[in-house]
PDB file as gemmi writes it, atoms N, CA and C in Angstrom:
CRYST1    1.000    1.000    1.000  90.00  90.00  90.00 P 1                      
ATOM      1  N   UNK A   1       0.840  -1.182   0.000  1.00  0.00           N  
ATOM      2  CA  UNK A   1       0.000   0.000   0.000  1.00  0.00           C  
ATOM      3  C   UNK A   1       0.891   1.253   0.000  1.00  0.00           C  
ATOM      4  N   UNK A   2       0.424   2.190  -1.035  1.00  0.00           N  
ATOM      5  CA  UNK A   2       1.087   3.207  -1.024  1.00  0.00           C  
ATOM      6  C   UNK A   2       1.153   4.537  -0.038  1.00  0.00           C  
ATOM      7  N   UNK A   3       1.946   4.862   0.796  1.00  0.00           N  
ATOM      8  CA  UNK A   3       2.391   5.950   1.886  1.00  0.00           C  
ATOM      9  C   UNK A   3       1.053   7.089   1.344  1.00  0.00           C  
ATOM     10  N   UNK A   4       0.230   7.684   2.607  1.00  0.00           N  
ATOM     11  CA  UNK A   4      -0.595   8.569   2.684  1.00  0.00           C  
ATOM     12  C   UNK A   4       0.025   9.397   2.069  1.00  0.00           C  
ATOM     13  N   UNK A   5      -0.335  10.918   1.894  1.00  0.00           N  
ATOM     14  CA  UNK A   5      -0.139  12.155   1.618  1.00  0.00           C  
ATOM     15  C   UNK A   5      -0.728  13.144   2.638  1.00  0.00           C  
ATOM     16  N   UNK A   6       0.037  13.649   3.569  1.00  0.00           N  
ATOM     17  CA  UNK A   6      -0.484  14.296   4.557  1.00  0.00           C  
ATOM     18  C   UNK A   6       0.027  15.620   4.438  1.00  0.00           C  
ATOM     19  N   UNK A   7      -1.276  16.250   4.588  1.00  0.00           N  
ATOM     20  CA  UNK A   7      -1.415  18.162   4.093  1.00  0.00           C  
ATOM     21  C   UNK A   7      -1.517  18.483   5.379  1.00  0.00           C  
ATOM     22  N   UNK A   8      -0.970  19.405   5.154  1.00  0.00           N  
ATOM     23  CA  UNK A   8      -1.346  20.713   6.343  1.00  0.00           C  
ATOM     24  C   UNK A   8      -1.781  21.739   6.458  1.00  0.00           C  
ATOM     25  N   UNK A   9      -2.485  22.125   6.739  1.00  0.00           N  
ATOM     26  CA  UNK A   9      -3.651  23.153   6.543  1.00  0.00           C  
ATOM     27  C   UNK A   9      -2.254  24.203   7.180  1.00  0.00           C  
ATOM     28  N   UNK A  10      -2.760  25.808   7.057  1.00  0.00           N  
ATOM     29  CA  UNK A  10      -2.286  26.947   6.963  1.00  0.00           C  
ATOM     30  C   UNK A  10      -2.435  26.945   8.545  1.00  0.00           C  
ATOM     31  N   UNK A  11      -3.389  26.642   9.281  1.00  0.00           N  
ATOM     32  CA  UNK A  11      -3.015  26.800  10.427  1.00  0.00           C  
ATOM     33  C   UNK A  11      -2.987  26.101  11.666  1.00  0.00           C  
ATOM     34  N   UNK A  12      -2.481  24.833  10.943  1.00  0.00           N  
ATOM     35  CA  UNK A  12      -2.099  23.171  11.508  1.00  0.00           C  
ATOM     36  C   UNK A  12      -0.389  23.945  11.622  1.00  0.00           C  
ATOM     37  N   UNK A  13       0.095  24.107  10.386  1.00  0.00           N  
ATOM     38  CA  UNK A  13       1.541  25.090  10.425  1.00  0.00           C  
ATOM     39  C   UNK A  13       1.866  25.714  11.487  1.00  0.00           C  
ATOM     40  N   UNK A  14       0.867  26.909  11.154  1.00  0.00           N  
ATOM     41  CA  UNK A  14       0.989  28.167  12.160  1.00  0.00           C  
ATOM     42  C   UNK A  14       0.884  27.617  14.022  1.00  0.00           C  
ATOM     43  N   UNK A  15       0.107  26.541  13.959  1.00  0.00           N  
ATOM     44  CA  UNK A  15       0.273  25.926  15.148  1.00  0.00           C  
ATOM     45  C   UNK A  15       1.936  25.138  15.895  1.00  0.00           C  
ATOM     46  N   UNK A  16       2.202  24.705  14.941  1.00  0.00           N  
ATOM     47  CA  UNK A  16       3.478  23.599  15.275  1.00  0.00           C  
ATOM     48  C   UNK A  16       4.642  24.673  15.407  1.00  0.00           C  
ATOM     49  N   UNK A  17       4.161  25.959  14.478  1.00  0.00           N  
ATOM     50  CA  UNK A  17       5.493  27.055  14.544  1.00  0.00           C  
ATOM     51  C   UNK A  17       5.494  27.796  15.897  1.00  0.00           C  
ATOM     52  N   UNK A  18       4.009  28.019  16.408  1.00  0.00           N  
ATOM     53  CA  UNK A  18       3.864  28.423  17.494  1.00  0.00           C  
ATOM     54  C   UNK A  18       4.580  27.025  18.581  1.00  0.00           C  
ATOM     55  N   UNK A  19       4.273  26.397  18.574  1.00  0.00           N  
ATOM     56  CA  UNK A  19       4.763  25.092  19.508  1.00  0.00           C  
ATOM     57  C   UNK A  19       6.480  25.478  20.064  1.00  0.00           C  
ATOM     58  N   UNK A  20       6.767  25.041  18.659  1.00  0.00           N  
ATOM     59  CA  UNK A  20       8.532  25.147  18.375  1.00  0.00           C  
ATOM     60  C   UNK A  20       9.411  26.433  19.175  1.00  0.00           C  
ATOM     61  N   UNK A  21       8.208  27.397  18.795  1.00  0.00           N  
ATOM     62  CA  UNK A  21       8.786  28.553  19.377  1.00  0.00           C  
ATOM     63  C   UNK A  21       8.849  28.594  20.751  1.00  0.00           C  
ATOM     64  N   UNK A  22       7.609  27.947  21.550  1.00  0.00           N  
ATOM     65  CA  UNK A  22       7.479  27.837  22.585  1.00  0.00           C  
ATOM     66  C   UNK A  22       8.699  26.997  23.201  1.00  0.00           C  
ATOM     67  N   UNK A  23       8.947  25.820  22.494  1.00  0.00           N  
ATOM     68  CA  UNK A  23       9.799  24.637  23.577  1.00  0.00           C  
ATOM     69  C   UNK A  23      11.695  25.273  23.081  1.00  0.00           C  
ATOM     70  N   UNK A  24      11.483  26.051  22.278  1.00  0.00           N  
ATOM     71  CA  UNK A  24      12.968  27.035  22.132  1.00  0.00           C  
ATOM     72  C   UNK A  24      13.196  27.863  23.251  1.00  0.00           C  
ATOM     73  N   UNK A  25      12.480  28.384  23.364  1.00  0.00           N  
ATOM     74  CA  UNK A  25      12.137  29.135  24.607  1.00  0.00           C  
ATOM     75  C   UNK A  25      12.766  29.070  25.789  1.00  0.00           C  
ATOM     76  N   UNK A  26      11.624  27.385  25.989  1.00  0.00           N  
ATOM     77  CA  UNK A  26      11.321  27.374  27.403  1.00  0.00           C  
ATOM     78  C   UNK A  26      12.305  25.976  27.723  1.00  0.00           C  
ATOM     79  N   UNK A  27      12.997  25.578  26.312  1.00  0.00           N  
ATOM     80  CA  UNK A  27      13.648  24.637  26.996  1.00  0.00           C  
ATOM     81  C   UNK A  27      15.100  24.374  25.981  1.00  0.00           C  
ATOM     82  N   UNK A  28      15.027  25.100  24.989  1.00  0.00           N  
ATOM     83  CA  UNK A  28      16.082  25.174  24.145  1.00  0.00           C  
ATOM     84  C   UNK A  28      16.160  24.498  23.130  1.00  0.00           C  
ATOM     85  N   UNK A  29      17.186  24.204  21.907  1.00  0.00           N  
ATOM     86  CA  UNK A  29      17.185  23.532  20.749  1.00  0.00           C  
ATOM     87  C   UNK A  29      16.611  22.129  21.023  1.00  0.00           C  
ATOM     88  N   UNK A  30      17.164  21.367  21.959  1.00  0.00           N  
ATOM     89  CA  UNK A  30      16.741  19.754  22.451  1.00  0.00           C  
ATOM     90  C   UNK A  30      15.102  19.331  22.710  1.00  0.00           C  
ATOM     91  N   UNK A  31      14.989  20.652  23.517  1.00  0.00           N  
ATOM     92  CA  UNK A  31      13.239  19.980  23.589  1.00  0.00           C  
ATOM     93  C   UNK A  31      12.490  20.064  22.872  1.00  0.00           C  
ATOM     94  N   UNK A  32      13.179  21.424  21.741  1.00  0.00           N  
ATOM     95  CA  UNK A  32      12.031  21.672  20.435  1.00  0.00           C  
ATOM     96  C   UNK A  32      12.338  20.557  19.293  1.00  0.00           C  
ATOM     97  N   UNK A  33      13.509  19.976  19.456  1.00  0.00           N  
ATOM     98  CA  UNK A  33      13.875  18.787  18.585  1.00  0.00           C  
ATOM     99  C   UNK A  33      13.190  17.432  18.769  1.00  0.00           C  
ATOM    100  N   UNK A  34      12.920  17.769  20.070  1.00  0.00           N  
ATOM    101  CA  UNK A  34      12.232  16.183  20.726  1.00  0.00           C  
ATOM    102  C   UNK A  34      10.510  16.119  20.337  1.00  0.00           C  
ATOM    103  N   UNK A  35      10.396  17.236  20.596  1.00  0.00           N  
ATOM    104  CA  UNK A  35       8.898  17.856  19.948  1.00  0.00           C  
ATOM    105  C   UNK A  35       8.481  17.670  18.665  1.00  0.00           C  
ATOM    106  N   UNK A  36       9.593  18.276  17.425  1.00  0.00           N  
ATOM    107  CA  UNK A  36       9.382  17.848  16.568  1.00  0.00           C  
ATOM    108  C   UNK A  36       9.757  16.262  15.795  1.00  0.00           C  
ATOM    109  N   UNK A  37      10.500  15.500  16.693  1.00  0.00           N  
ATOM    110  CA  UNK A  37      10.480  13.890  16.349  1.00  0.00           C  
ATOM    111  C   UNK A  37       9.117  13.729  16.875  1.00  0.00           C  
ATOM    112  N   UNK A  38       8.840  13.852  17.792  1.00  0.00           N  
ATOM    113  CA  UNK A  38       7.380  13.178  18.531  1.00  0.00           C  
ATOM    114  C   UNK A  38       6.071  13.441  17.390  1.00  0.00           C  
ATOM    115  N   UNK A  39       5.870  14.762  16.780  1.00  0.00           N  
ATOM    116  CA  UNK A  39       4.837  15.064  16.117  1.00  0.00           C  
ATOM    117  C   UNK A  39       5.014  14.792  14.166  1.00  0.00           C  
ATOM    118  N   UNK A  40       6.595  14.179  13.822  1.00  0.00           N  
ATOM    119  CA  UNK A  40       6.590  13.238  12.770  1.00  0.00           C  
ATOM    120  C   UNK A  40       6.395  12.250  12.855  1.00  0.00           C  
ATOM    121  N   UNK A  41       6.886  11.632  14.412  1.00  0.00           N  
ATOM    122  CA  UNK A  41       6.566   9.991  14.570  1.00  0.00           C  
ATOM    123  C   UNK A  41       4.844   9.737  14.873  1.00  0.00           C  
ATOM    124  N   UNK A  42       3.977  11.115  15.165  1.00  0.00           N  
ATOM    125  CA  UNK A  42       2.667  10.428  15.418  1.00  0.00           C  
ATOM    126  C   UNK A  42       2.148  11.234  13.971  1.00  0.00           C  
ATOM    127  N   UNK A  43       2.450  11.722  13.466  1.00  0.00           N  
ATOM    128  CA  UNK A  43       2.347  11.829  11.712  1.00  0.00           C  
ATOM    129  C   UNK A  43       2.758  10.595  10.901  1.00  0.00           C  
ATOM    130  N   UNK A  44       3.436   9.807  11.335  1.00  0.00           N  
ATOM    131  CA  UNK A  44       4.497   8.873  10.566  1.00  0.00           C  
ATOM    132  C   UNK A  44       2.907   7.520  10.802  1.00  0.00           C  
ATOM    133  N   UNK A  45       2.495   7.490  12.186  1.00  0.00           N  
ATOM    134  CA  UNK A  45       1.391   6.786  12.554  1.00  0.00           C  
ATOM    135  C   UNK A  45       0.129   6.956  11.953  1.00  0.00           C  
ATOM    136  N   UNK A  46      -0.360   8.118  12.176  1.00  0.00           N  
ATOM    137  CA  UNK A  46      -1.606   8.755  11.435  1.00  0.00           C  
ATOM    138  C   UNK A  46      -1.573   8.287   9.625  1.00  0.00           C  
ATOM    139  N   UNK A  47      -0.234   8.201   9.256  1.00  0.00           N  
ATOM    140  CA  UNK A  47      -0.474   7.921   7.897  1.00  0.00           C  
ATOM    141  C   UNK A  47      -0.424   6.555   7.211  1.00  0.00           C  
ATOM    142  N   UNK A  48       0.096   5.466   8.128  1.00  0.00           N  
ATOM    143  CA  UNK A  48      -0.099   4.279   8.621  1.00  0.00           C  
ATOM    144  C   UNK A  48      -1.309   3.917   8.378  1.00  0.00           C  
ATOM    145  N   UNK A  49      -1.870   4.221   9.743  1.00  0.00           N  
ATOM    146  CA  UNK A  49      -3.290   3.960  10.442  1.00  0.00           C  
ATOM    147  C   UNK A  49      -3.559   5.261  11.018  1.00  0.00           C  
ATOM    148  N   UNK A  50      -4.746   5.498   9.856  1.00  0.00           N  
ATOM    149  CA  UNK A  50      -5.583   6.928  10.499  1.00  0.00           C  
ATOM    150  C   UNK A  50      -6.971   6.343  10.864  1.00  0.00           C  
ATOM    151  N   UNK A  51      -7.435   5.692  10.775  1.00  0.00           N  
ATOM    152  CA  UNK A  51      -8.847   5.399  11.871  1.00  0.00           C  
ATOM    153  C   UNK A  51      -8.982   4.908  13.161  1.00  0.00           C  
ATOM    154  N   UNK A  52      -7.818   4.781  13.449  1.00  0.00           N  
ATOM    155  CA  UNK A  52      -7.697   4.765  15.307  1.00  0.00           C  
ATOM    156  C   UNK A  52      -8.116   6.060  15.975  1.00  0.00           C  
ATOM    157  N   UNK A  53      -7.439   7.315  15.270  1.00  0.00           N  
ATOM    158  CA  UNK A  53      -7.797   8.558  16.137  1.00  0.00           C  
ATOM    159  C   UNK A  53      -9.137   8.856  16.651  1.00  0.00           C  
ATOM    160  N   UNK A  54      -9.267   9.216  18.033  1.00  0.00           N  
ATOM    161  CA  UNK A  54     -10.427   9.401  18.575  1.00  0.00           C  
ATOM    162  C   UNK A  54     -11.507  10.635  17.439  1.00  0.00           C  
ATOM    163  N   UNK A  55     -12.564  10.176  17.377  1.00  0.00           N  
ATOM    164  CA  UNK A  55     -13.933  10.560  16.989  1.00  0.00           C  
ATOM    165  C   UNK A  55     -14.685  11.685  17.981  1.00  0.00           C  
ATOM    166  N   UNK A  56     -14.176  11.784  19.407  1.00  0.00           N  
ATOM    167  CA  UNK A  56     -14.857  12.509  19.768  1.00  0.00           C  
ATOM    168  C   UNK A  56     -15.138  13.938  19.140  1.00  0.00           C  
ATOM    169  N   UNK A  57     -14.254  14.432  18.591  1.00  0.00           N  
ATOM    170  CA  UNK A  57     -14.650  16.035  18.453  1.00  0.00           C  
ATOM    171  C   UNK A  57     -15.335  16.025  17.290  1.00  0.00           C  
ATOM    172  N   UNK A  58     -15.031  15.152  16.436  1.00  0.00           N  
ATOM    173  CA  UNK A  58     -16.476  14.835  14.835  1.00  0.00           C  
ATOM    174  C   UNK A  58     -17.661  15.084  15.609  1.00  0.00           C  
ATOM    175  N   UNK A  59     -17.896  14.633  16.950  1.00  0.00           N  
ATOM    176  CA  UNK A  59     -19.411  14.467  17.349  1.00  0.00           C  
ATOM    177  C   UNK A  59     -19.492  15.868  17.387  1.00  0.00           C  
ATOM    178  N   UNK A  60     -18.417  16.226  18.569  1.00  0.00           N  
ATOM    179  CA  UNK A  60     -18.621  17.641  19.491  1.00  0.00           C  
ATOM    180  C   UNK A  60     -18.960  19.209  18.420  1.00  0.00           C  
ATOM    181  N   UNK A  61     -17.974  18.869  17.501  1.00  0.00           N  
ATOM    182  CA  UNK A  61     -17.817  19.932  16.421  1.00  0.00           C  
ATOM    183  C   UNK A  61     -18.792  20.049  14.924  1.00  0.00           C  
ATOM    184  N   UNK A  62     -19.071  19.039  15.116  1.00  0.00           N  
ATOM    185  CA  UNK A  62     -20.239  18.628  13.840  1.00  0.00           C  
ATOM    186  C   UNK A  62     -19.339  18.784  12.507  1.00  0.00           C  
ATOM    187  N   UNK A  63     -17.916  18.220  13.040  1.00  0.00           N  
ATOM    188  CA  UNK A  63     -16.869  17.596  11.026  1.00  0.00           C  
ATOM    189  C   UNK A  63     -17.045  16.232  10.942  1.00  0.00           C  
ATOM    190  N   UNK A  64     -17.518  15.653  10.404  1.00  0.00           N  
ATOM    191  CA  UNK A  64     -17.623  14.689   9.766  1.00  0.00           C  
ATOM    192  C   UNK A  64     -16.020  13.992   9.505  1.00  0.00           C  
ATOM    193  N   UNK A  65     -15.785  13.285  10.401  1.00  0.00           N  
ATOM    194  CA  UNK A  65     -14.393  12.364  10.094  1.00  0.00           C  
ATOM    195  C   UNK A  65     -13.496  13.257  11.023  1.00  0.00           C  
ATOM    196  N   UNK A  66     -13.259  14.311  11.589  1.00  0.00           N  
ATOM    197  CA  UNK A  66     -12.248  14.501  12.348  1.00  0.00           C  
ATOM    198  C   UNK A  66     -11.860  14.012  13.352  1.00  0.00           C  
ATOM    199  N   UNK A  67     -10.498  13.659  13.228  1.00  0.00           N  
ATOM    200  CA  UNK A  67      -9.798  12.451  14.562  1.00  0.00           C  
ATOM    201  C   UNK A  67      -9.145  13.331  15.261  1.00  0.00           C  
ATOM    202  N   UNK A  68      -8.603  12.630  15.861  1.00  0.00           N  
ATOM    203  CA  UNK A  68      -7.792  13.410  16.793  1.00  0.00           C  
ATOM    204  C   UNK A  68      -6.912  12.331  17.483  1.00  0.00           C  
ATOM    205  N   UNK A  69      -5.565  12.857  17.335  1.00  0.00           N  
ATOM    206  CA  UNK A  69      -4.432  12.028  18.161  1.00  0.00           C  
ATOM    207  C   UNK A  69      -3.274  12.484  18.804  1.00  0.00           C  
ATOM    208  N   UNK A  70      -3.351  12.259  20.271  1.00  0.00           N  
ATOM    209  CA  UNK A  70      -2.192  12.741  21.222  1.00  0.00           C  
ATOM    210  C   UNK A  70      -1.106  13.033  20.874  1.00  0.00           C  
ATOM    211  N   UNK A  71      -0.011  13.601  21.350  1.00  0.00           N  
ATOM    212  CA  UNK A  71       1.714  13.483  20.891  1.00  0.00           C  
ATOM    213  C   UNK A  71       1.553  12.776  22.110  1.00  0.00           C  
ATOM    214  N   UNK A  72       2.846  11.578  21.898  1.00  0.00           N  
ATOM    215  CA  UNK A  72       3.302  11.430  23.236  1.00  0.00           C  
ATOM    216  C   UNK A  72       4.127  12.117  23.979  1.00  0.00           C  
ATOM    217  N   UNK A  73       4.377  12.322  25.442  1.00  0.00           N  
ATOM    218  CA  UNK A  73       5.267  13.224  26.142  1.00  0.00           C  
ATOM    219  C   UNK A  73       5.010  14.702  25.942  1.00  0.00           C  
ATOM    220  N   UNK A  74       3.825  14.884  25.311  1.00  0.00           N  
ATOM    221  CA  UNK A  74       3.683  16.160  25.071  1.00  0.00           C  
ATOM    222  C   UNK A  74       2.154  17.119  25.209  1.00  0.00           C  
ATOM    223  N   UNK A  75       1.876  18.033  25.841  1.00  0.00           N  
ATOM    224  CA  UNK A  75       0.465  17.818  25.822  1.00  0.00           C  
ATOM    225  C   UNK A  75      -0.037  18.997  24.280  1.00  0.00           C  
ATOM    226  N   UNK A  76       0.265  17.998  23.333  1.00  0.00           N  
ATOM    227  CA  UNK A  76      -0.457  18.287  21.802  1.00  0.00           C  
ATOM    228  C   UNK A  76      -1.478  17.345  21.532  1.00  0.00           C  
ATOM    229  N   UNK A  77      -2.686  17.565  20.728  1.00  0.00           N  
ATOM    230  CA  UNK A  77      -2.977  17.065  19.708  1.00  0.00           C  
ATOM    231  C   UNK A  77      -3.037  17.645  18.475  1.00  0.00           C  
ATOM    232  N   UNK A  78      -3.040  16.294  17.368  1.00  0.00           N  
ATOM    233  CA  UNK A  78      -3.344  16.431  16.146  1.00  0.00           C  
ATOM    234  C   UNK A  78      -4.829  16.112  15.722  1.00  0.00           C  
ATOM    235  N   UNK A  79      -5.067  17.317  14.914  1.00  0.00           N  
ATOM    236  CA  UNK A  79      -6.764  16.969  14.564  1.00  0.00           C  
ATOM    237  C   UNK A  79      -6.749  16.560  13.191  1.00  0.00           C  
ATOM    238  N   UNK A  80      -7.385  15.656  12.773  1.00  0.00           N  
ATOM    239  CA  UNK A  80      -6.854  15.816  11.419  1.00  0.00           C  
ATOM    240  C   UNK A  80      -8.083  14.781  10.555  1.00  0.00           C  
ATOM    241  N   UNK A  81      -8.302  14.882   8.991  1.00  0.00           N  
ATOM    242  CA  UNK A  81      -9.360  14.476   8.696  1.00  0.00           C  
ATOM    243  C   UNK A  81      -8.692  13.433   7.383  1.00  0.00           C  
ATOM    244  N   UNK A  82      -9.231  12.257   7.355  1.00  0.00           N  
ATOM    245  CA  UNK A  82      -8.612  11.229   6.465  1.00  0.00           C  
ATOM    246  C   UNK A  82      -9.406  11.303   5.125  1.00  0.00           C  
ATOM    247  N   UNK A  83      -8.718  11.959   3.500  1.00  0.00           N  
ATOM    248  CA  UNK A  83      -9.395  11.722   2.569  1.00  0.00           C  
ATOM    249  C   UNK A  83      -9.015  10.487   1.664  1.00  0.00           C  
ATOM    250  N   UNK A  84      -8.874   9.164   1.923  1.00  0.00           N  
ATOM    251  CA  UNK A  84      -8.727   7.789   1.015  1.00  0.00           C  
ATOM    252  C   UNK A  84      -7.521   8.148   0.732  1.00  0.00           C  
ATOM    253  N   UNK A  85      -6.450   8.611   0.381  1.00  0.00           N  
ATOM    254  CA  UNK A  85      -4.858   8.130   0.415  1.00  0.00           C  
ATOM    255  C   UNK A  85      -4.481   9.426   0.904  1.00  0.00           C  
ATOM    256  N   UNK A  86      -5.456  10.826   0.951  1.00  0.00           N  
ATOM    257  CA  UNK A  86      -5.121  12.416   1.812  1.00  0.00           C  
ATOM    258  C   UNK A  86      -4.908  12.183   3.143  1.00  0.00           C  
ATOM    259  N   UNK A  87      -4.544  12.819   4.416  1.00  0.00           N  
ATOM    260  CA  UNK A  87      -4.491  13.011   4.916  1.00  0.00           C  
ATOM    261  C   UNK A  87      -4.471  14.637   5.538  1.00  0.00           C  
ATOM    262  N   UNK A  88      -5.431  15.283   5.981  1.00  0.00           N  
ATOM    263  CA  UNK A  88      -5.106  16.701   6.122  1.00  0.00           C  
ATOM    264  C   UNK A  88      -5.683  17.033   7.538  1.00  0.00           C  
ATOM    265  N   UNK A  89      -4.230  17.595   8.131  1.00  0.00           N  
ATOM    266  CA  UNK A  89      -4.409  17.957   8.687  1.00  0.00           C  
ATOM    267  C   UNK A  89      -4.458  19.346   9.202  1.00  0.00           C  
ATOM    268  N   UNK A  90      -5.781  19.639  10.373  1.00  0.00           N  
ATOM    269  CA  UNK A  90      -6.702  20.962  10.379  1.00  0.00           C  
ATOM    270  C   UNK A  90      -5.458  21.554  11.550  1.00  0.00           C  
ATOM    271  N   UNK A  91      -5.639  21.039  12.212  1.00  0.00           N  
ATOM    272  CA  UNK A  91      -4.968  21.929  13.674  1.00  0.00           C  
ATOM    273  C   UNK A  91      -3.917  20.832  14.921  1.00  0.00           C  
ATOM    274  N   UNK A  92      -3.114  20.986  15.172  1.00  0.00           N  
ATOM    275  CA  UNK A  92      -2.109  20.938  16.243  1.00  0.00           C  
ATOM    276  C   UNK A  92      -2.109  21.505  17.607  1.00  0.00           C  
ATOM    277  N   UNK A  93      -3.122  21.159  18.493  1.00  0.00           N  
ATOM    278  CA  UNK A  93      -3.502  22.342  19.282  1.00  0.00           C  
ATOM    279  C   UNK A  93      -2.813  21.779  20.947  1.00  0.00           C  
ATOM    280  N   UNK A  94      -2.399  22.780  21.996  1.00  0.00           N  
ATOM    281  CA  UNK A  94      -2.595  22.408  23.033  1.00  0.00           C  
ATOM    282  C   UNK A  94      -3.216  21.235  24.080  1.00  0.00           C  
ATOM    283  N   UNK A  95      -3.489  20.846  24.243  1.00  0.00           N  
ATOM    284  CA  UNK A  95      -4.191  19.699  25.197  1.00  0.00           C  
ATOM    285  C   UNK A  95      -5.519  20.790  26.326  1.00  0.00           C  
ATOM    286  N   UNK A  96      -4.606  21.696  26.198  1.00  0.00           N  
ATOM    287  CA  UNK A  96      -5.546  22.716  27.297  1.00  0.00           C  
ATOM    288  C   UNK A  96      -6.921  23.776  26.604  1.00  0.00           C  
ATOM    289  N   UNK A  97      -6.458  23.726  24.868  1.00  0.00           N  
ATOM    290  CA  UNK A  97      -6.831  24.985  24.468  1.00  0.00           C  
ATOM    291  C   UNK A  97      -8.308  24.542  24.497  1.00  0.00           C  
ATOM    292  N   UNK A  98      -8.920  25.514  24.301  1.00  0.00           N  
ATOM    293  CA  UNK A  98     -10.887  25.397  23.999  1.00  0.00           C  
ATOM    294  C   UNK A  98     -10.571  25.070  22.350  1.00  0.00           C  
ATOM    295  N   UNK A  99     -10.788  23.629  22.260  1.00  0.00           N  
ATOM    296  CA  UNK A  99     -10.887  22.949  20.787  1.00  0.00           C  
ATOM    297  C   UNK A  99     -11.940  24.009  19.736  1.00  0.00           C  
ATOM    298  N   UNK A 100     -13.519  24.115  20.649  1.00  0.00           N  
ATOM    299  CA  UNK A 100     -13.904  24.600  20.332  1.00  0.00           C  
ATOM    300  C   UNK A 100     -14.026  25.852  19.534  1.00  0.00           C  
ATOM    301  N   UNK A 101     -13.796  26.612  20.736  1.00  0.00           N  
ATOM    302  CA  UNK A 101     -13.156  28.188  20.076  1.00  0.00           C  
ATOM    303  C   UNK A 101     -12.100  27.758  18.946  1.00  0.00           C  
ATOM    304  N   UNK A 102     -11.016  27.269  18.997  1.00  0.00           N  
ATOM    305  CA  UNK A 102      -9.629  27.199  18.011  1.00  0.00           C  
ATOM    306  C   UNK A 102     -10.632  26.965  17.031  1.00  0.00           C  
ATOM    307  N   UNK A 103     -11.857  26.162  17.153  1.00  0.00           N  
ATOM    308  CA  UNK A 103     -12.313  25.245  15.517  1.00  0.00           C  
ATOM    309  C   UNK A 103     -12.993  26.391  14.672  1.00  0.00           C  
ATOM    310  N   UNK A 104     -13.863  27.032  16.216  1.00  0.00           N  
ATOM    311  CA  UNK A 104     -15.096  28.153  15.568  1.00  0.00           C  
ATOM    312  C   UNK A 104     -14.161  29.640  14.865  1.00  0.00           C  
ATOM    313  N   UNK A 105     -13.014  29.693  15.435  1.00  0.00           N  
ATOM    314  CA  UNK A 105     -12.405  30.968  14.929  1.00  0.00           C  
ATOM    315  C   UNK A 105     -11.626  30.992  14.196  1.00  0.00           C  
ATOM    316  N   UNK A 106     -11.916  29.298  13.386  1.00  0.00           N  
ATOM    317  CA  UNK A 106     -11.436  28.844  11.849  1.00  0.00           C  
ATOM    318  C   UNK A 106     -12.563  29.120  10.378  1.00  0.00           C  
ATOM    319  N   UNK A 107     -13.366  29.721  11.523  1.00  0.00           N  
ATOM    320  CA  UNK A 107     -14.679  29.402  10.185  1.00  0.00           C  
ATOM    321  C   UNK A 107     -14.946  31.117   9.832  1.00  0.00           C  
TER     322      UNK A 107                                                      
END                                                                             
């Protein structure tokens, strides 16, 4: 089977750049490096096997197919929506943030 194609939405980006910036910061080149292995290796997964990711926020948000999957060691998720060999993903968000709001002040 041929390797997904996983997109990134404009502010799935703008999210991970915000991230990066953050763990430069607050913890230097190493933790933002560790950050970004963690969120290729659960990209590397998602494109694998994307119907494991939790369903809850498809219900909560009313998208049709949006998953959602943890980083490990990290409090991120990836939201992201599976099109048959696409993969695109919407947002990279906090663990803390109001999903909600982030989703509604996408529209």
């Amino acid at each position: 089977m041929a390797r997904r194609v996983v997109r990134l939405r404009a502010l799935a980006t703008a999210d991970i750049d915000d991230a990066i910036d953050h763990y430069l910061d607050e913890g230097g080149d190493q933790l933002a490096h560790r950050f970004v292995n963690v969120l290729e290796r659960t990209v590397g997964q998602v494109q694998r096997s994307p119907l494991p990711g939790s369903q809850q926020f498809s219900y909560e948000l009313g998208i049709p197919e949006l998953r959602a999957r943890k980083l490990a060691r990290f409090p991120y998720v990836a939201f992201y929506v599976p099109h048959g060999e696409t993969i695109d993903v919407w947002r990279v968000l906090h663990s803390r943030r109001d999903v909600s709001g982030a989703f509604n002040d996408d529209e």
